[in-house]
N, C-alpha and C positions, 0 to 999 in steps of 0.2 A: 744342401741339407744342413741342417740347423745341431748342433750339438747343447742338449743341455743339461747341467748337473744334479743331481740328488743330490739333499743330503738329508742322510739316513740315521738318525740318533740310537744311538746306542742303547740297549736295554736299560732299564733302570735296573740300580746295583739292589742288591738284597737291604732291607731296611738293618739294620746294624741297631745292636739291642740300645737301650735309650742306655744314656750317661744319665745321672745323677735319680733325682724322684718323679714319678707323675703320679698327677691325682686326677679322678676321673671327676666330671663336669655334677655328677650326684654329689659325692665327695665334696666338693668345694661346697656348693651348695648348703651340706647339711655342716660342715664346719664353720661358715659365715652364721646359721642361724643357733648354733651353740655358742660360739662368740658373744653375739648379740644377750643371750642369757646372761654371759657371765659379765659383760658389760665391758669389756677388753674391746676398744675398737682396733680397724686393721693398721692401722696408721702408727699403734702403739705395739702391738704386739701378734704374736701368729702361734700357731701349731707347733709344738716341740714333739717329733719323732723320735725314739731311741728304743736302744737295744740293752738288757742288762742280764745278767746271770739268772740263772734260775726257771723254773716251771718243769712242766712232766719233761720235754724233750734237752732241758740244758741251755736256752736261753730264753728272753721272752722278750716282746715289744712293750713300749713305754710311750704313751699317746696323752698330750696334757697341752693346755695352753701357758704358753711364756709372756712376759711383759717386753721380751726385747731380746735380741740374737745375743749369744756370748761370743767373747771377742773370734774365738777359733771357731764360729758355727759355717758350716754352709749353709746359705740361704737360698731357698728356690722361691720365685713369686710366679703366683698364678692370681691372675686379674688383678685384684685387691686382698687376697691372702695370702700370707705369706709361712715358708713351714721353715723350720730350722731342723738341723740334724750337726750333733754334735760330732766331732772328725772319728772316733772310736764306733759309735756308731752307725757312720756311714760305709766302713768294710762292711758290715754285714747289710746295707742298703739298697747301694747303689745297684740302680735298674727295676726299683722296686714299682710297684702302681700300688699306691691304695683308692681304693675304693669303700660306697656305700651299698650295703644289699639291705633292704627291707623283706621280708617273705613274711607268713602267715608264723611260723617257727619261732624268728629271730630275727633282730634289726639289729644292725649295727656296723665298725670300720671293717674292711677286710684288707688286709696285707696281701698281696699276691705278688712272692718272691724269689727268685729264681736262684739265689744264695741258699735257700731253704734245701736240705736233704732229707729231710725229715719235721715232721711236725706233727701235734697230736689232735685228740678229737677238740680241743676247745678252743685251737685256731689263734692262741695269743702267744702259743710255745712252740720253737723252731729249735733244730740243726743245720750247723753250717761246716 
């Protein structure tokens, strides 16, 4: 009689929320061809994400093109763009997805943040 082994792999672990930013495949998408408008290639410069005081809930997002990462920036690259986020505003960031939503309504970036405790109806103002 013949003995042979299994072997059994283990469950996969629960996915563990993301480290730093994603950006959804829309998203990069519609930031590569606002780029292309302002005439910033990606090779020079990327997306500047931040956070700064103020709006209805007490903070608000800050979304702009840069010419080039400052010295302290975290950089995330996705394909050929590239986003910066300044170190102050990556406490309120990190694990963030942005995205693009187009609907009949409204077009435009959406933050989806899990730092957020609050935020109001115009979706650019958050609590952390």
């Amino acid at each position: 009689m013949e003995d042979t082994l299994k072997t059994i792999a283990p469950p996969a672990p629960a996915a563990a929320p993301a480290k730093g930013i994603q950006v959804t495949e829309k998203a990069i998408a519609r930031i590569r061809v606002a780029m292309a408008k302002e005439g910033i290639s990606p090779e020079q410069g990327g997306l500047r994400l931040g956070v700064q005081g103020g709006g209805c809930s007490g903070l608000s997002y800050n979304i702009r093109f840069d010419t080039q990462p400052r010295e302290r920036d975290r950089v995330f690259q996705f394909d050929d763009v590239r986003v910066f986020v300044d170190p102050k505003s990556f406490i309120y960031l990190h694990g963030m997805i942005l995205d693009y939503q187009e609907t009949l309504m409204q077009q435009g970036f959406v933050f989806v943040n899990p730092n957020s405790t609050k935020s109001c109806g115009c979706g650019s103002s958050f609590s952390a």
